[in-house]
ZAMI-872677 format. One line per field, with one value per residue: x, y negated, z negated of N, C-alpha, C in turn; residue in three letters. Coordinates in steps of 0.1 Angstrom, whole numbers, padded with zeros to 4 digits. Layout:
n.X c(X,...)
n.Y c(Y,...)
n.Z c(Z,...)
ca.X c(X,...)
ca.Y c(Y,...)
ca.Z c(Z,...)
c.X c(X,...)
c.Y c(Y,...)
c.Z c(Z,...)
r c(ALA,...)
END
This chain:
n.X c(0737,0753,0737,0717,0731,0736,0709,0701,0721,0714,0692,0699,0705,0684,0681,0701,0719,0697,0693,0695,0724,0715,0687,0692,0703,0680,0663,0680,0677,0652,0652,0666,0649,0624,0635,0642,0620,0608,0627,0625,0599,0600,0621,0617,0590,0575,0592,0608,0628,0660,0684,0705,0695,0679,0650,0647,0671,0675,0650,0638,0653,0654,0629,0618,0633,0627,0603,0605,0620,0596,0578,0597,0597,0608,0598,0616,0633,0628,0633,0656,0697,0727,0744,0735,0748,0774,0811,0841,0864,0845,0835,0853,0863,0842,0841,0861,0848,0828,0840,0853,0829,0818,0839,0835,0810,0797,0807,0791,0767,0768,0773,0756,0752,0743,0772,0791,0777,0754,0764,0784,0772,0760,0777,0790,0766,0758,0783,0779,0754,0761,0781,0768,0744,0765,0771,0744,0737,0762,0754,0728,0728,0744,0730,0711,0717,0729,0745,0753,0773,0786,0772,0787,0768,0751,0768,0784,0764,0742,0754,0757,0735,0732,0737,0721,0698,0699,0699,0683,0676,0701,0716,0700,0690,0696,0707,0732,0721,0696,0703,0725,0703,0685,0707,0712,0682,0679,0701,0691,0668,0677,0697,0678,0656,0673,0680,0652,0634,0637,0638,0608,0596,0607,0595,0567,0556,0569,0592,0625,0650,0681,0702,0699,0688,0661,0668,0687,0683,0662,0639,0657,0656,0629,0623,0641,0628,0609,0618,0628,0607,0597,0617,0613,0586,0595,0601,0632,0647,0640,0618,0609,0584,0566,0546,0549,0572,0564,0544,0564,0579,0557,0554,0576,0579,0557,0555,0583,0574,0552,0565,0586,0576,0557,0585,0595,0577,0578,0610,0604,0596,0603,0619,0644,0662,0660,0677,0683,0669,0692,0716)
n.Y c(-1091,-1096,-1088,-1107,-1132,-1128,-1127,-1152,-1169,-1159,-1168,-1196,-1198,-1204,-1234,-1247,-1281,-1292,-1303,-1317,-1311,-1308,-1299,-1279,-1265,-1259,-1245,-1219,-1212,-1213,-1191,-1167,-1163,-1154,-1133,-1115,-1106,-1097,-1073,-1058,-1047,-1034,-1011,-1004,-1001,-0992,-0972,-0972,-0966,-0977,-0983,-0994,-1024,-1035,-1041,-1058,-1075,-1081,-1087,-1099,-1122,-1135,-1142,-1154,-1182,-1190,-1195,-1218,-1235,-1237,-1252,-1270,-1289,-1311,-1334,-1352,-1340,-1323,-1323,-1313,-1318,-1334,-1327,-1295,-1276,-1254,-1255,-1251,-1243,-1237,-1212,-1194,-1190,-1184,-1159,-1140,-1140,-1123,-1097,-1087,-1088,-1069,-1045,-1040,-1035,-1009,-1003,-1020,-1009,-0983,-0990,-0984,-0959,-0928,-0907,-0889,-0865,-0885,-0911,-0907,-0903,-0926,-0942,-0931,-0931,-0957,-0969,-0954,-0967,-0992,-0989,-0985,-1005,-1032,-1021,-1023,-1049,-1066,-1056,-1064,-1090,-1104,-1094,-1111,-1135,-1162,-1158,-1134,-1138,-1137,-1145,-1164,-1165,-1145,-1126,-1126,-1124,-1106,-1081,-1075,-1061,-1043,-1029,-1040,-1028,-1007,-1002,-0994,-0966,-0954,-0935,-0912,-0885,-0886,-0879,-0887,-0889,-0906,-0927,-0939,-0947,-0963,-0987,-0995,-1001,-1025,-1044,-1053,-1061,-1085,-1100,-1102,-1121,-1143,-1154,-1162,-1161,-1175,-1203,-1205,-1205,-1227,-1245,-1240,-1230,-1246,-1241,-1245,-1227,-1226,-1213,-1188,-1166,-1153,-1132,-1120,-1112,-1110,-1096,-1076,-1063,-1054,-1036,-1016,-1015,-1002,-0978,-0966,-0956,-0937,-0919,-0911,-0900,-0875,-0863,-0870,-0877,-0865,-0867,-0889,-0913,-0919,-0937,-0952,-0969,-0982,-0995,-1011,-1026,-1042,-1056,-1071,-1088,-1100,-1117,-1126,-1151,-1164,-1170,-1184,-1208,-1220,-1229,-1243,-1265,-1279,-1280,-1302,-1327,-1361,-1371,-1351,-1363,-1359,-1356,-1380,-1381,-1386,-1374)
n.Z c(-1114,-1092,-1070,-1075,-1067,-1041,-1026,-1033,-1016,-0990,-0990,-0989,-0965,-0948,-0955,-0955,-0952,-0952,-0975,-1011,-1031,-1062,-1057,-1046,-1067,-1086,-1067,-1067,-1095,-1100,-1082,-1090,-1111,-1097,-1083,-1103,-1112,-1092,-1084,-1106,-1106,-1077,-1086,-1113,-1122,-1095,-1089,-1061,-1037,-1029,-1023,-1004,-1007,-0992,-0990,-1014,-1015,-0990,-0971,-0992,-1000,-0977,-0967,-0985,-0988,-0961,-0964,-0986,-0966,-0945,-0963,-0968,-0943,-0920,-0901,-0889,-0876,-0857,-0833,-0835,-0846,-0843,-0850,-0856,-0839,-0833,-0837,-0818,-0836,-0858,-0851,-0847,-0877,-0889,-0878,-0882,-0909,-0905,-0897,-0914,-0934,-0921,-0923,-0949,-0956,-0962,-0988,-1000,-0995,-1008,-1033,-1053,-1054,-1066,-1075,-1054,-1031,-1024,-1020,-1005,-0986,-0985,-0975,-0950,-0931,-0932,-0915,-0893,-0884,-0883,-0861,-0842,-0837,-0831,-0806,-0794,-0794,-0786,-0755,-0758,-0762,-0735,-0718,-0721,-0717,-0699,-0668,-0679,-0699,-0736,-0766,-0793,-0815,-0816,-0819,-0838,-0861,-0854,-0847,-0873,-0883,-0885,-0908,-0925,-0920,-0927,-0951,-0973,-0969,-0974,-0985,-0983,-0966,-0937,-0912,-0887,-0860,-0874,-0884,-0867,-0845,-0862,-0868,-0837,-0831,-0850,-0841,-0815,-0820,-0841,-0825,-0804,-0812,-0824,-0798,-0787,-0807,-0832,-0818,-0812,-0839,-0849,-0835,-0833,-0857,-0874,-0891,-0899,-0894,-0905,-0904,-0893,-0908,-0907,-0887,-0892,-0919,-0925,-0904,-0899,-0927,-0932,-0912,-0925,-0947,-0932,-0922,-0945,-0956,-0939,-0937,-0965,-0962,-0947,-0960,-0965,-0994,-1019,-1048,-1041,-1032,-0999,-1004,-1026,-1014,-0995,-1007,-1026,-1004,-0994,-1020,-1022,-1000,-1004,-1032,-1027,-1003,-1018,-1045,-1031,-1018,-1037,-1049,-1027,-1032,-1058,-1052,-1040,-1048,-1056,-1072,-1074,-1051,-1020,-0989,-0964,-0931,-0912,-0924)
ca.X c(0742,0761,0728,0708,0735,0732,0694,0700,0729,0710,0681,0709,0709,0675,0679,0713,0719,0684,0683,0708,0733,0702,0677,0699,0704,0669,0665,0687,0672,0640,0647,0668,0638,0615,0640,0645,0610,0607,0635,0620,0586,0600,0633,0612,0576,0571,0601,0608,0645,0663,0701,0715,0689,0675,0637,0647,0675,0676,0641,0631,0663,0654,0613,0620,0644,0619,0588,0611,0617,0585,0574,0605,0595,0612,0595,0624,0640,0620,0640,0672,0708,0735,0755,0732,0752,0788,0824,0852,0870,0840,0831,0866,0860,0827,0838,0868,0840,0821,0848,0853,0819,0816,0843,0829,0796,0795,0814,0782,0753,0768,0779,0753,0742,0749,0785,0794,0773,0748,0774,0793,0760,0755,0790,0789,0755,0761,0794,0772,0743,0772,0783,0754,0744,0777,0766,0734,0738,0763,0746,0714,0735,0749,0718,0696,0727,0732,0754,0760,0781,0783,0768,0790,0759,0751,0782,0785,0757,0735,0766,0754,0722,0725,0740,0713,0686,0700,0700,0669,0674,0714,0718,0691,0694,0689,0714,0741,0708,0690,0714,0728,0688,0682,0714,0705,0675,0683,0708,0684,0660,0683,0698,0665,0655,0680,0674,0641,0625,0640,0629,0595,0597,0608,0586,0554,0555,0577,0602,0639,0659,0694,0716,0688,0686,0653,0670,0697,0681,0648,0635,0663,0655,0616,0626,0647,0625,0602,0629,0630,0591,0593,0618,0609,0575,0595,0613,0647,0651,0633,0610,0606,0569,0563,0534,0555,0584,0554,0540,0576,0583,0545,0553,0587,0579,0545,0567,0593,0567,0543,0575,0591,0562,0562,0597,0594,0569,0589,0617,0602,0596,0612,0629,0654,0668,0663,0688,0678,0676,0705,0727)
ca.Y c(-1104,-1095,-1087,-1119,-1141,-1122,-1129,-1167,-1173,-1153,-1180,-1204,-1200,-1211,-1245,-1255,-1290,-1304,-1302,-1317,-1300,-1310,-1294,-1262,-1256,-1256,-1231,-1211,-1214,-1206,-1176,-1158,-1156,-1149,-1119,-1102,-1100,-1083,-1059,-1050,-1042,-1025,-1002,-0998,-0999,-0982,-0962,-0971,-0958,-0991,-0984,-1009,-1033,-1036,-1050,-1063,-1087,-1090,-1090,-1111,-1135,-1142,-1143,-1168,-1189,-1197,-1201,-1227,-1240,-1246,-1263,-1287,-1296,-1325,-1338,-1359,-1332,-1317,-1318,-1306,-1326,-1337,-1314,-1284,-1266,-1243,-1259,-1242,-1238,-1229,-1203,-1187,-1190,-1174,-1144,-1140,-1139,-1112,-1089,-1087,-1080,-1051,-1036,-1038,-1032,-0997,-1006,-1027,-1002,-0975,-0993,-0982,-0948,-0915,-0902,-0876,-0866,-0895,-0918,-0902,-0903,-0940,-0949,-0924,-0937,-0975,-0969,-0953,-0979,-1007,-0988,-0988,-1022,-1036,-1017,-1028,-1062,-1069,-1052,-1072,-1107,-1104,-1090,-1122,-1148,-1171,-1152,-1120,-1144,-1134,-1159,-1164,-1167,-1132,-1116,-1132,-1120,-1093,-1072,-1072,-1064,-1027,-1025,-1043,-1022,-0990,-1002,-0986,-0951,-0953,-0923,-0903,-0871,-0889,-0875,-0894,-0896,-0912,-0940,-0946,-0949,-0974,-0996,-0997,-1010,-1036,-1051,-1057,-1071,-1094,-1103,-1110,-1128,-1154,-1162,-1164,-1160,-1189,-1216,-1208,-1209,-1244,-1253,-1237,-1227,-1257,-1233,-1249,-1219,-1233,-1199,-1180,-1158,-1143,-1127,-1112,-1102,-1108,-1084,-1060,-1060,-1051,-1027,-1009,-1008,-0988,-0966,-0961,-0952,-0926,-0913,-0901,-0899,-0869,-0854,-0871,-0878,-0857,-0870,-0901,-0914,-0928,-0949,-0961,-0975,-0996,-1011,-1016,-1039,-1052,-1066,-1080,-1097,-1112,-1120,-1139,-1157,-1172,-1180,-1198,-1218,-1226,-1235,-1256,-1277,-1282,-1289,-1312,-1337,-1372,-1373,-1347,-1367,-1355,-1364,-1383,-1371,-1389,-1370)
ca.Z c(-1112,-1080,-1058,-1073,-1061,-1027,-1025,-1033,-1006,-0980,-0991,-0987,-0952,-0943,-0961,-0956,-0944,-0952,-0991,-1017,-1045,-1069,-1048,-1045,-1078,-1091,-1058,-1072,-1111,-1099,-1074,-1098,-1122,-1095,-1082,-1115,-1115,-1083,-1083,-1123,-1100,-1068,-1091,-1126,-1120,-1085,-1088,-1049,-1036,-1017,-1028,-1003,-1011,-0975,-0989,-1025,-1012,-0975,-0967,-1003,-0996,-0961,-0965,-0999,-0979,-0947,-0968,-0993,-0954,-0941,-0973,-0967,-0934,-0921,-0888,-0882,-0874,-0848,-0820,-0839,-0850,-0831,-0862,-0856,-0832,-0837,-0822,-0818,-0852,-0870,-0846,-0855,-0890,-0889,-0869,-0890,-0921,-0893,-0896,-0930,-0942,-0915,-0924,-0964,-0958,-0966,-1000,-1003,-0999,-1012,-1047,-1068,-1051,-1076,-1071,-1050,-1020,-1020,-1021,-0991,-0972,-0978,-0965,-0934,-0929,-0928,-0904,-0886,-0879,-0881,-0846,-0832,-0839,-0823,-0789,-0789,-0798,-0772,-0743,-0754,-0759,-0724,-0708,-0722,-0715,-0682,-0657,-0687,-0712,-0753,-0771,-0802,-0826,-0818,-0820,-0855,-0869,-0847,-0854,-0892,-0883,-0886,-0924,-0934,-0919,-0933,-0966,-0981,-0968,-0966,-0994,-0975,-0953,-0924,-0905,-0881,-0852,-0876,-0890,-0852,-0841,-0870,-0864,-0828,-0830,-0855,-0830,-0805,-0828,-0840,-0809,-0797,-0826,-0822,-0785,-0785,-0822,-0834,-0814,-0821,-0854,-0853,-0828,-0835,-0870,-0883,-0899,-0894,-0904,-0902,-0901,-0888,-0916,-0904,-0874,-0896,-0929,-0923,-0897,-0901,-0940,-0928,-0905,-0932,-0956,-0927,-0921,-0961,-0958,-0929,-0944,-0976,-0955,-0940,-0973,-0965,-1004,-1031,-1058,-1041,-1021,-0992,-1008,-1033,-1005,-0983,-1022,-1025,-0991,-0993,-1029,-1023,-0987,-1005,-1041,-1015,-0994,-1026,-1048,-1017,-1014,-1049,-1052,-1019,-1035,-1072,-1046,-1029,-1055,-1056,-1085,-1067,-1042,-1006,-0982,-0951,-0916,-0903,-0929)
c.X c(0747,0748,0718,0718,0736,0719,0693,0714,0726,0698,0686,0705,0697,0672,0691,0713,0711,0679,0700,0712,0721,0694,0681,0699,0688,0663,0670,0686,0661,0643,0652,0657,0633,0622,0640,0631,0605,0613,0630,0606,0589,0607,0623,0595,0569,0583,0606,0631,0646,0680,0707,0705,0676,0658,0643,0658,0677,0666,0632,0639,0658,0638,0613,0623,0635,0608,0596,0613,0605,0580,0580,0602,0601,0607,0606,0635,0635,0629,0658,0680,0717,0746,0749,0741,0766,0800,0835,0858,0860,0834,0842,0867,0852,0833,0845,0856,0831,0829,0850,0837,0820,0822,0842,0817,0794,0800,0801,0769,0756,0776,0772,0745,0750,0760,0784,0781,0762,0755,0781,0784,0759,0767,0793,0777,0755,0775,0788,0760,0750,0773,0780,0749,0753,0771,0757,0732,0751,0758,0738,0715,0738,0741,0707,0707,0728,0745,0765,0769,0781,0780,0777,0782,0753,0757,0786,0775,0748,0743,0763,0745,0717,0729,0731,0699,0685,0699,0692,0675,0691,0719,0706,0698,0693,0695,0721,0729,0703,0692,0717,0714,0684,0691,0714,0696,0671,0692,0700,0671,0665,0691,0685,0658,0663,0678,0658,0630,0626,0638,0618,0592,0595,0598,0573,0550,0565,0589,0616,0650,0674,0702,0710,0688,0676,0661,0682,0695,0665,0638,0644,0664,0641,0620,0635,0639,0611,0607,0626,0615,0591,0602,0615,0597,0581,0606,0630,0653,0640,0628,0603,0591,0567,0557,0541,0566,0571,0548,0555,0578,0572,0553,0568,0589,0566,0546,0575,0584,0558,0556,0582,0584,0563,0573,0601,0589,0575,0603,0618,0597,0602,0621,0642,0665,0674,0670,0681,0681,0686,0717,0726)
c.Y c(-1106,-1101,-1099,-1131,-1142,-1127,-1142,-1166,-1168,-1164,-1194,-1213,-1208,-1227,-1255,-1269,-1300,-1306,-1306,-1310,-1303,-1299,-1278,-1259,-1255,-1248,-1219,-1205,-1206,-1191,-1166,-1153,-1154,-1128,-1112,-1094,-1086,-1070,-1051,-1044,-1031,-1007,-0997,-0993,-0990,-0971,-0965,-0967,-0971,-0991,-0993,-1023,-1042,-1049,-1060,-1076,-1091,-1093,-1102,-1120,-1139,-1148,-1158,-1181,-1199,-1199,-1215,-1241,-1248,-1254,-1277,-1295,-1310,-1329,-1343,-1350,-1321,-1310,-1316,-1319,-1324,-1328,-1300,-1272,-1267,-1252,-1251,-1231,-1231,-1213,-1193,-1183,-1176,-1156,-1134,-1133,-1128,-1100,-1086,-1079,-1066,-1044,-1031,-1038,-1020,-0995,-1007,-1015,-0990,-0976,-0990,-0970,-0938,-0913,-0890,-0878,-0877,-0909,-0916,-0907,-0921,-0949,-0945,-0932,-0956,-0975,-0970,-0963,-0991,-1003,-0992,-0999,-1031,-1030,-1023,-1047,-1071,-1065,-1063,-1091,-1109,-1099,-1106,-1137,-1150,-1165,-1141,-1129,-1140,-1147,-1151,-1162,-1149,-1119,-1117,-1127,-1107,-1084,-1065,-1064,-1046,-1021,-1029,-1034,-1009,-0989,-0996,-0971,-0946,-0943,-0914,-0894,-0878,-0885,-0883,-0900,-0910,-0928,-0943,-0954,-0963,-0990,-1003,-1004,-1025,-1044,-1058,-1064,-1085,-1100,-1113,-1119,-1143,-1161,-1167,-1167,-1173,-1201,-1215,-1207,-1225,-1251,-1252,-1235,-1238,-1247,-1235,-1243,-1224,-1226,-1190,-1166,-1149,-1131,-1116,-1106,-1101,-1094,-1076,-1055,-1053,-1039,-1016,-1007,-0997,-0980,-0957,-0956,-0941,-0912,-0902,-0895,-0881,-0861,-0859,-0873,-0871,-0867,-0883,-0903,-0923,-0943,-0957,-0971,-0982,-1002,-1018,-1033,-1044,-1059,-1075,-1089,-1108,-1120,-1133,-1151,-1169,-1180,-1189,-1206,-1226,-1234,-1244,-1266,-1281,-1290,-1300,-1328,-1347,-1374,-1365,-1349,-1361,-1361,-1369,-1379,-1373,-1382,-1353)
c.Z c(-1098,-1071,-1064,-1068,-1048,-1020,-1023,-1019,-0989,-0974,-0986,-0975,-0944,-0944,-0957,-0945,-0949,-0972,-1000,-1033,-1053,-1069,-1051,-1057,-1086,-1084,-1066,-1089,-1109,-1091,-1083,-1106,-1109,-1088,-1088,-1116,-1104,-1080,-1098,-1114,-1088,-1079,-1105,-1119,-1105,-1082,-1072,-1047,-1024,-1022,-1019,-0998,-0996,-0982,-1004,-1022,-0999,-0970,-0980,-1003,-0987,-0962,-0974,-0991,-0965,-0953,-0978,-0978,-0950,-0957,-0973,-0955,-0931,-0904,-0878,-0873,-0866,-0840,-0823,-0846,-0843,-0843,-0862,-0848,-0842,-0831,-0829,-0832,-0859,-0867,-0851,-0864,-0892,-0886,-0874,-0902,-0913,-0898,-0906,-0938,-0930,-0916,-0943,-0968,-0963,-0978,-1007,-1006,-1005,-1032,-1055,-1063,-1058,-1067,-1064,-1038,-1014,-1015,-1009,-0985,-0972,-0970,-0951,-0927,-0921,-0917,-0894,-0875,-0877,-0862,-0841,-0827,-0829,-0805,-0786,-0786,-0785,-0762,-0744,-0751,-0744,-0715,-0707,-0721,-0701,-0680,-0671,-0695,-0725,-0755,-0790,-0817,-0826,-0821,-0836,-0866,-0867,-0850,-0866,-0891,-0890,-0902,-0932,-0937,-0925,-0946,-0973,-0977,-0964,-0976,-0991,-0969,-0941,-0910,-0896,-0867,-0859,-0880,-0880,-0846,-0853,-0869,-0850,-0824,-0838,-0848,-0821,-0812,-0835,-0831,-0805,-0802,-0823,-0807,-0785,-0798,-0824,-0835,-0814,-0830,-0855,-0847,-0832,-0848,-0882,-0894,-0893,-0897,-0900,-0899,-0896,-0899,-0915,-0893,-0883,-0909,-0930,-0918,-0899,-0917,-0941,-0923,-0912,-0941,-0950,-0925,-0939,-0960,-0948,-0933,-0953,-0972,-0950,-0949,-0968,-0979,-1009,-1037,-1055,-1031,-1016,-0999,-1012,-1027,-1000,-0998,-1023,-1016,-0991,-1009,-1029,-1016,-0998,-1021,-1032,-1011,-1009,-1035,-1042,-1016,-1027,-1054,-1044,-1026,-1048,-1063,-1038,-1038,-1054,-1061,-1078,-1058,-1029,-0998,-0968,-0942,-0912,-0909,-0930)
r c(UNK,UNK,UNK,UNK,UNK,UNK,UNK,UNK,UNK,UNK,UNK,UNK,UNK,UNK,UNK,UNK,UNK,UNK,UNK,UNK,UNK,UNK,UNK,UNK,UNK,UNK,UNK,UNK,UNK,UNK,UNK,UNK,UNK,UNK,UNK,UNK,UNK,UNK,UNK,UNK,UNK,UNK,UNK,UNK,UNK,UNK,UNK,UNK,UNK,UNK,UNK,UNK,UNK,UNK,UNK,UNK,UNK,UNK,UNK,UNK,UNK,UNK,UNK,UNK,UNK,UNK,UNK,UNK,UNK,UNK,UNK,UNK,UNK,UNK,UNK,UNK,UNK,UNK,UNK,UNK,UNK,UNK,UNK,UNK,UNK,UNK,UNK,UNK,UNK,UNK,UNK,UNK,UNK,UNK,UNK,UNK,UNK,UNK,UNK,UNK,UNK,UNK,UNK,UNK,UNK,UNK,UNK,UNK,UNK,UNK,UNK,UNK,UNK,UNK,UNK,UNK,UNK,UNK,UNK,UNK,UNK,UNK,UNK,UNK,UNK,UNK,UNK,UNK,UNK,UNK,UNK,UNK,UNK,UNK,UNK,UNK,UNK,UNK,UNK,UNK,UNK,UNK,UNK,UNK,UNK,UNK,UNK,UNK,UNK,UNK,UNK,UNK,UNK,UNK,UNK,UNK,UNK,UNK,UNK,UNK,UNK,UNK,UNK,UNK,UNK,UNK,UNK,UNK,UNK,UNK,UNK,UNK,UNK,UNK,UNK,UNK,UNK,UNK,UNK,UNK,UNK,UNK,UNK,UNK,UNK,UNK,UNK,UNK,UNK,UNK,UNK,UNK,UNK,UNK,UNK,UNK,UNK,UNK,UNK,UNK,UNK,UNK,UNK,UNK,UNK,UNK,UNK,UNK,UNK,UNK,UNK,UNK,UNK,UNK,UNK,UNK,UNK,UNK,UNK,UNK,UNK,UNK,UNK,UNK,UNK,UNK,UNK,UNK,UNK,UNK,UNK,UNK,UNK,UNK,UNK,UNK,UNK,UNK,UNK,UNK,UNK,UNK,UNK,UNK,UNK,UNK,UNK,UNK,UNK,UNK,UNK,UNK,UNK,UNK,UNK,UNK,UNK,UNK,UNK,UNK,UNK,UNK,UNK,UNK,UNK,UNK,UNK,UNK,UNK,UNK,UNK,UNK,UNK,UNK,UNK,UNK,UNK,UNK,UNK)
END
């Protein structure tokens, strides 16, 4: 119950703004069923190893979420809202709600891994790649900012970037390298992501992700569940197979992507009552 409300509020993030309480909750009706189905396909049926959920909710939240997106398309809405951007207070807020999950993220991926040494490993592990992440992610904010500045939207979220990515292989051997190396470059992908990804999405691809959700569980939910494939690819966990980790993240990204689509178009009906651009 925990990790399907995870999945929907991660989906949340791509929609928010342009869809009303209605709208959300039949989101929220439908993705649950289409979740259960997928985590009963990745966890029962391919046996795949993802203990902090890296493809099954950050990369099927986030993927769901921007295909439910482009389906809603709102033209009017091209060139943004004069409510799109951050001010002051909420930045505070946010950063506040920043700090908090990073320091309970390892709570997070390590909540349903066997007791005792896997369990250690997924909490060392995720500290680990949290570090990392944090380094990278400022360096890369203040390298790709006018005259070296943080950009608050990075520091808020790129930060995360590296708990997410670890998630699949965060009860693994992977050693303190491998979990710094993964957090790392989840920073810089998210980071980068957000300066630059972003706007073409909206622009080119009509995808108006509102919280940027791809930048923060998107790619670094992809990127963890290739970690989770090289991995086992390289005996970091026992019994488990590569193959089965890439059917894994192929059927949860292409699961996300067709249900989103689907559930755009159900949500996009009349009867619902979509909220106009000016609101």
């Amino acid at each position: 119950a925990d990790f399907s409300t995870a999945t929907v509020l991660i989906s949340f993030g791509a929609v928010l703004g342009k869809t009303s309480p209605v709208q959300l909750l039949i989101m929220t009706i439908l993705e649950i069923t289409i979740f259960s189905i997928n985590e009963h396909l990745v966890a029962e049926v391919l046996e795949a190893s993802d203990v902090g959920a890296s493809m099954i909710i950050h990369a099927f939240g986030a993927y769901f979420g921007l295909a439910v997106a482009r389906t809603l398309y709102r033209p009017g809405l091209k060139n943004g809202h004069e409510n799109e951007g951050s001010v002051y207070h909420s930045d505070l807020f946010a950063m506040i709600g920043t700090v908090f999950l990073w320091m309970f993220w390892p709570s997070f991926n390590s909540a349903i891994a066997e007791p005792g040494q896997m369990q250690f490993n997924a909490v060392i592990n995720t500290y680990f790649s949290l570090a990392a992440c944090v380094l990278s992610a400022y360096a890369v904010s203040s390298l790709v900012q006018e005259k070296g500045k943080l950009d608050m939207v990075h520091i808020q979220n790129a930060t995360l970037a590296g708990g997410v990515a670890v998630g699949t292989c965060a009860d693994m051997n992977i050693e303190p390298f491998g979990a710094m190396l993964i957090g790392f470059v989840a920073g810089i992908i998210s980071t980068l992501g957000f300066k630059f990804l972003t706007p073409i999405l909206a622009s080119k691809l009509c995808i108006q992700d509102t919280c940027g959700v791809h930048n923060l569980h998107g790619m670094p939910g992809i990127l963890g569940g290739i970690a989770g494939i090289i991995a086992c690819a390289l005996g970091a966990k026992a019994n488990y197979s590569a193959g089965n980790q890439a059917l894994a993240l192929a059927a949860s990204l292409g699961i996300a992507l067709v249900g989103g689509a689907l559930t755009g178009f159900i949500m996009k009906l009349p009867c619902w009552g979509q909220p106009p651009d000016q609101n």
